[in-house]
C-alpha positions, 0 to 999 in steps of 0.5 A, a space after each residue: 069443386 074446380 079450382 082451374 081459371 079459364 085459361 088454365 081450362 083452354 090451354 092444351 085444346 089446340 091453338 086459336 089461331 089457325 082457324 081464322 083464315 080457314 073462317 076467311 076462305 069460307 066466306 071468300 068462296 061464298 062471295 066469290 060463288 054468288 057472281 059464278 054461280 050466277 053466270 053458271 045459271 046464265 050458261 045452263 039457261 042457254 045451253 037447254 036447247 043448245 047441240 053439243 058442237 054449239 055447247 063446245 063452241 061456247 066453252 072454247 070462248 076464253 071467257 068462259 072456259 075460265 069461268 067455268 073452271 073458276 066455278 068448279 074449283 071454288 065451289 069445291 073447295 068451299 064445300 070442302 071447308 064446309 065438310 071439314 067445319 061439320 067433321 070437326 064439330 059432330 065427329 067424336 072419336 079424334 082418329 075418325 075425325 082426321 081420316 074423314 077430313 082427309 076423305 073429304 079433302 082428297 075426294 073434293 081435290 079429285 072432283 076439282 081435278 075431274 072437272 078440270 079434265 072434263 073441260 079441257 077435253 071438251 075444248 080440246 075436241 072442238 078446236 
């Protein structure tokens, strides 16, 4: 028989309220993504017949560069939150738990930064 209240049970499993902007930046970047994701089915629709120069021309366009990036670093770091999200509920051994977010988090910091790199050279190539 317990003789423990509720809130003697909750107090020492970690504080409520750090979750709450990581709930926020979730569906921010899953708003944000629909009008990227849109313009990046857009882009990919008129680029299948496209050459590579006509592709570099149209990256170079500010508009688009900015876009492109845009997408990229959202959707990364949305699938991050949603990774982490997943870890933190399924994975059971506390040690495993934060070196897997870690992983994630570096992996999907380096993806972004890949991306980043990937887009300058090409609009760099075309000027």
């Amino acid at each position: 028989m317990e003789f423990q209240t509720p809130l003697a049970k909750a107090r020492g499993l970690g504080s409520a309220k750090s979750g709450t902007s990581h709930w926020w930046m979730q569906r921010v970047t899953a708003v944000a993504l629909v009008p990227l994701s849109f313009w990046l089915i857009l882009f990919i629709d008129q680029l299948f017949g496209a050459s590579f120069d006509e592709i570099k021309l149209w990256i170079i366009s500010p508009l688009n560069f900015t876009l492109l990036l845009a997408w990229a670093f959202t959707s990364f770091y949305h699938a991050a939150l949603g990774l982490q999200v997943v870890i933190e509920d399924y994975v059971n051994p506390d040690w495993l738990k934060i070196v897997m977010v870690w992983v994630v988090k570096l992996a999907f910091t380096g993806m972004a930064i890949a991306s980043l790199v990937l887009v300058i050279r090409i609009a760099i190539s075309a000027g």
